[in-house]
SETI-658121 format. One line per field, with one value per residue (C-alpha): residue number from 1; x, y, z. Coordinates in Angstrom, 3 decimals, decimal comma, always signed. Each point is the difference from the previous one (the first is absolute). Example, Ala and Ser with C-alpha at 12.3 -4.5 7.8 and 13.67 -1.06 7.14 Angstrom:
<recs>
pos = c(1  2)
xx = c(+12,300  +1,370)
yy = c(-4,500  +3,440)
zz = c(+7,800  -0,660)
</recs>
This chain:
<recs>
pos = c(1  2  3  4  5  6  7  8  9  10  11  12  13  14  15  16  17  18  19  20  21  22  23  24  25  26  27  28  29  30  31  32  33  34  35  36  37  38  39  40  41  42  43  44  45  46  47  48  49  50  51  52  53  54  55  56  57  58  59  60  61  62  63  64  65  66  67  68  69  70  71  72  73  74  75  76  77  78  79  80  81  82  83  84  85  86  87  88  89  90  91  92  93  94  95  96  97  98  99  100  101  102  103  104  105  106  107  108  109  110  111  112  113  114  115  116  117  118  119  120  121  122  123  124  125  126  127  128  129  130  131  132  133  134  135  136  137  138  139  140  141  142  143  144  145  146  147  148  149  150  151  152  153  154  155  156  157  158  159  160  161  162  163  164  165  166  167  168  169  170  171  172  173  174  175  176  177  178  179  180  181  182  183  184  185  186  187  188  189  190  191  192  193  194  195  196  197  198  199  200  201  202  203  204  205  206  207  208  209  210  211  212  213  214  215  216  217  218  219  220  221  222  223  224  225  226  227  228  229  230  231  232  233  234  235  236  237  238  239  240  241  242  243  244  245  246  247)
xx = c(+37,152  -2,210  -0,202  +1,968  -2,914  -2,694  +2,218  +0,452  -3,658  -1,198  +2,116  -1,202  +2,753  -2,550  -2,834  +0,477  +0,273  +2,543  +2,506  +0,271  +0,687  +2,715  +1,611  -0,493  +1,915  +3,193  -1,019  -0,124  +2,911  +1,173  +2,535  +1,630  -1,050  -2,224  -3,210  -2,042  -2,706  -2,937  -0,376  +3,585  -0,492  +2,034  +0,445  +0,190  +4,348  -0,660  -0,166  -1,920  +0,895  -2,897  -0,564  +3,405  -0,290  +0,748  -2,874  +1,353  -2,577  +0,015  -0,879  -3,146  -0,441  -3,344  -1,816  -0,651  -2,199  -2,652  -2,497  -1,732  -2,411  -0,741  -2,563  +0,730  -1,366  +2,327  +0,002  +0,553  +3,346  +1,992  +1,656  -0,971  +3,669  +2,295  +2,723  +0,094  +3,422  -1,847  -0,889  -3,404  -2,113  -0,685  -2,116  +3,046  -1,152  -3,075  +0,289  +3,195  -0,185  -3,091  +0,743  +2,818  +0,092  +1,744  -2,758  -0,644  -3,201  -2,047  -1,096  +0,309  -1,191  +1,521  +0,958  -2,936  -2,682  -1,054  -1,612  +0,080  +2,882  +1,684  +3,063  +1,303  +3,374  -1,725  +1,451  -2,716  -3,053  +1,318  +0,490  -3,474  -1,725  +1,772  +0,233  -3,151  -1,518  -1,408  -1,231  +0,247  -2,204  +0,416  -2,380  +0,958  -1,954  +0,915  -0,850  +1,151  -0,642  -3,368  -2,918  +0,279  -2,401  -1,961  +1,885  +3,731  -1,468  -0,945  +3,650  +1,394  -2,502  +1,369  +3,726  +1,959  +3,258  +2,732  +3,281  +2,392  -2,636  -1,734  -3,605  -1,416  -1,881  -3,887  -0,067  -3,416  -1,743  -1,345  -1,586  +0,202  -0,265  -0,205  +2,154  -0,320  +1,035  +2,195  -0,957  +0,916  +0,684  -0,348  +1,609  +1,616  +2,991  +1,434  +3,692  +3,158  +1,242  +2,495  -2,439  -2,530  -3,165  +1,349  +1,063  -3,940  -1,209  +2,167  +0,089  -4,306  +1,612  -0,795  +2,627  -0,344  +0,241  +0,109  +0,038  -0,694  +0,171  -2,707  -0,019  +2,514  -1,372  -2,025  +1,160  -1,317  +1,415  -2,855  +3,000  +2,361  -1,781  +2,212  +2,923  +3,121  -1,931  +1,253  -1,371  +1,284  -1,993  -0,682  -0,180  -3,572  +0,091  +3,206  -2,222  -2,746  +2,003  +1,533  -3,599  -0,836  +2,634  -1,291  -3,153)
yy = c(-11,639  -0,192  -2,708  +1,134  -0,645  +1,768  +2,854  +0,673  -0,345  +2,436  +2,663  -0,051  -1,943  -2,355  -2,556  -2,855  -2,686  +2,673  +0,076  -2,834  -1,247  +2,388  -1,494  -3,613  +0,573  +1,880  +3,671  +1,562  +0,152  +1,465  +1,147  -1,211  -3,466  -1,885  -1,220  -2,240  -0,609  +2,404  -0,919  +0,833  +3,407  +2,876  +2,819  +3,928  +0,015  -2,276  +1,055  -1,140  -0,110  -0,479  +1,397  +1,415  +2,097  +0,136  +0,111  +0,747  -2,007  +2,567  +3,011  -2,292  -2,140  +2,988  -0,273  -3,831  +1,423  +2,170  -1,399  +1,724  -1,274  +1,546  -1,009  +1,026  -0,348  -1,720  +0,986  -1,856  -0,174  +0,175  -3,203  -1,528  -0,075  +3,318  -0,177  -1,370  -1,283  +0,558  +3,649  -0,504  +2,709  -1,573  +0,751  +2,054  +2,098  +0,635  +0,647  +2,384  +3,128  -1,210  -2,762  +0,424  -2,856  -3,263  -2,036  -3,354  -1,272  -2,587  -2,648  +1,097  +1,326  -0,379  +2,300  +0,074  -0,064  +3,703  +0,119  -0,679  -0,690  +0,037  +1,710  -0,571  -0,491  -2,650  -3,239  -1,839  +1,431  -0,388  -3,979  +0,040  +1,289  -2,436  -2,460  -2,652  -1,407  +3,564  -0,111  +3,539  +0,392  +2,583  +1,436  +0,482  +1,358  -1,773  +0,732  -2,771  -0,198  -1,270  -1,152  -2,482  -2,933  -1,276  -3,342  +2,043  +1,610  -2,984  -1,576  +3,249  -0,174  -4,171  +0,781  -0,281  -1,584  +2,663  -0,219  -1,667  -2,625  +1,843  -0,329  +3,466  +0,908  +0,766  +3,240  +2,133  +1,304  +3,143  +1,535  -0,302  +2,889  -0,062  +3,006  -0,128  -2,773  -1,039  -0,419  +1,371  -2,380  +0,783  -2,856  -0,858  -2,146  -0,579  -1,263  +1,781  -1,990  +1,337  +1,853  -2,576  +1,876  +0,084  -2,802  -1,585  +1,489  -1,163  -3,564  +0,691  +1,508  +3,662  +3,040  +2,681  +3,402  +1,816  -0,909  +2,396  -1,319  +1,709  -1,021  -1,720  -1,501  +2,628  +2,990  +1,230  +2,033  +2,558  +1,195  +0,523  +0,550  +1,522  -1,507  +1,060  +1,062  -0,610  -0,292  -0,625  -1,547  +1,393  -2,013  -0,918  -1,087  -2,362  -1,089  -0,797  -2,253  -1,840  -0,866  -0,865  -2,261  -1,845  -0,269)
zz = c(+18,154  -2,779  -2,904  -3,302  -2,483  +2,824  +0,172  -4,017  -0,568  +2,646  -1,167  -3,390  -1,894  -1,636  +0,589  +2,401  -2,933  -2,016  +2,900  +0,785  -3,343  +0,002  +3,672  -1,217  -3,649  +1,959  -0,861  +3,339  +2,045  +4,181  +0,544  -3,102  +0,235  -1,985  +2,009  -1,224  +2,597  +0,250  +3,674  +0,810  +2,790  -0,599  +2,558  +0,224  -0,964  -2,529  -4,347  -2,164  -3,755  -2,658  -3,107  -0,624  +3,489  +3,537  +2,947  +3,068  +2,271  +2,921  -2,012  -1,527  +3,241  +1,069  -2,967  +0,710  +3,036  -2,463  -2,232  -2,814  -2,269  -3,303  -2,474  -4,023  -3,028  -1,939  -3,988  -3,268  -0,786  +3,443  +1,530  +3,519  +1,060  +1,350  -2,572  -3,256  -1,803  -3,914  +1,326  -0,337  +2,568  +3,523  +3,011  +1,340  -3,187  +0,893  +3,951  -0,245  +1,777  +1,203  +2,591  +2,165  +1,675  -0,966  -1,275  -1,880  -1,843  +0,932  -2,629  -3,543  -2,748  -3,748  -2,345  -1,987  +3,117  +1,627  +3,323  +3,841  +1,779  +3,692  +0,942  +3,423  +2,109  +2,208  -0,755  +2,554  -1,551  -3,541  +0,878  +1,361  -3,415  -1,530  +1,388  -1,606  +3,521  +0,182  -3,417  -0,612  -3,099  -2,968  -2,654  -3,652  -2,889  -3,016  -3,520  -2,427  -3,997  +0,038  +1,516  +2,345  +0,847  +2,834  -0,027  +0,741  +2,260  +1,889  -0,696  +1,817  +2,843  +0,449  -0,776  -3,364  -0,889  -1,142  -1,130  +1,876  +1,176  +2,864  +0,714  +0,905  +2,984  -0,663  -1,303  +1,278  -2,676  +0,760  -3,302  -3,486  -2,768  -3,208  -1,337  -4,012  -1,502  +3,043  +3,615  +3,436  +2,880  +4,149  +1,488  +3,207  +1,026  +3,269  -1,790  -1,540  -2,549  -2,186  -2,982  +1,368  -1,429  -3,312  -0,119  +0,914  -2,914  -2,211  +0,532  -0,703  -3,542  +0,879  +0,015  +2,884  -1,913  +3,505  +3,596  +3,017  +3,988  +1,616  +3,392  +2,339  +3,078  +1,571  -2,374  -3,047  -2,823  +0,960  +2,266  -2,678  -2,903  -2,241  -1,686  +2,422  +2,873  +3,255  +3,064  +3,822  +2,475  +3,524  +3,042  +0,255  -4,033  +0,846  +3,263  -1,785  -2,560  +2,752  +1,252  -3,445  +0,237  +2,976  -1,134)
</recs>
């Protein structure tokens, strides 16, 4: 027996969040009935209906059992998600024919921002990156419209209101360039909100003209340089993350 929403995720029908979404609003259905619960177990005889098709859990059941974790370089103009309704291209774009596993992305990235990004079928890990008592943190270079002044700088290092209300994290500065008439910001956060470095800048009255993740926890985009580049770790890399993790 396995949970419904555990099982869905590890075989690569979308993020943990995504499915169950989909469970809670009466989209995925066994054996013909609606379930609402992502808790509720199903079993190897049992089908699963999502996304307009049928999973028969005992021909999925053994890829539950074998984690894979990719890192890619995620482009402008592709989607953190797998499908998109407004046909828009996905992450399911950019890793066909080159991933064959059933995979889901961890955190996200929006359509507009390139750069590093995990790819993995292991629900447990995924929840552990995420999840903010680890604290996880993530480096962006951002280049907004123009230069920008010691005293945001010191509002971003003590936390900034954004929309919606929220106070910010402290954000780590780690350099500032001047690139032209705008400027180029390293800075780390350990949080995901939704567009959340955008977001930072522009309640300080700036607009980000381009925004690049360059390293995610103990990864850097050194790995993946290139826009669409893929790369699979090996056992001692996903070791050494888990030790990172502990750390």
């Amino acid at each position: 027996m396995i949970k419904l929403q555990t099982f869905l995720q590890k075989i690569g029908e979308g993020s943990r969040r995504e499915i169950g979404n989909l469970i809670v609003s009466g989209k995925v259905k066994v054996n013909g009935e609606v379930i609402r619960e992502p808790w509720f177990k199903v079993v190897e005889e049992d089908i699963i209906e999502i996304y307009d098709k049928k999973i028969h859990v005992k021909e999925k059941i053994h890829e539950t059992d074998v984690y894979v974790y990719y890192l890619i370089h995620k482009p402008v103009g592709y989607l953190s998600a797998l499908k998109d309704d407004r046909g828009r291209k996905t992450i399911s774009d950019l890793i066909k024919g080159k991933i064959k596993e059933h995979v889901f992305h961890v955190g996200r990235l929006d359509y507009n921002t390139s750069g590093l990004m995990l790819l993995t079928n292991d629900g447990d890990l995924a929840n552990l990156l995420l999840h903010p008592k680890h604290k996880i943190y993530k480096t962006y270079k951002v280049l907004v419209n123009k230069h920008i002044n010691k005293k945001d700088l010191e509002i971003l290092e003590n936390g900034i209101v954004i929309e919606g209300g929220y106070k910010t994290q402290p954000a780590t500065i780690e350099k500032v360039q001047k690139k032209g008439k705008y400027s180029e910001i390293t800075l780390s956060i350990h949080e995901g909100k939704k567009r959340q470095i955008r977001l930072m800048f522009k309640a300080l009255g700036y607009d980000v003209l381009k925004l690049k993740r360059i390293k995610f926890g103990p990864w850097t985009i050194d790995e993946v340089r290139n826009p669409g580049d893929i790369k699979k770790l090996n056992s001692k890399e996903v070791e050494k993350f888990k030790q990172y993790l502990k750390s």
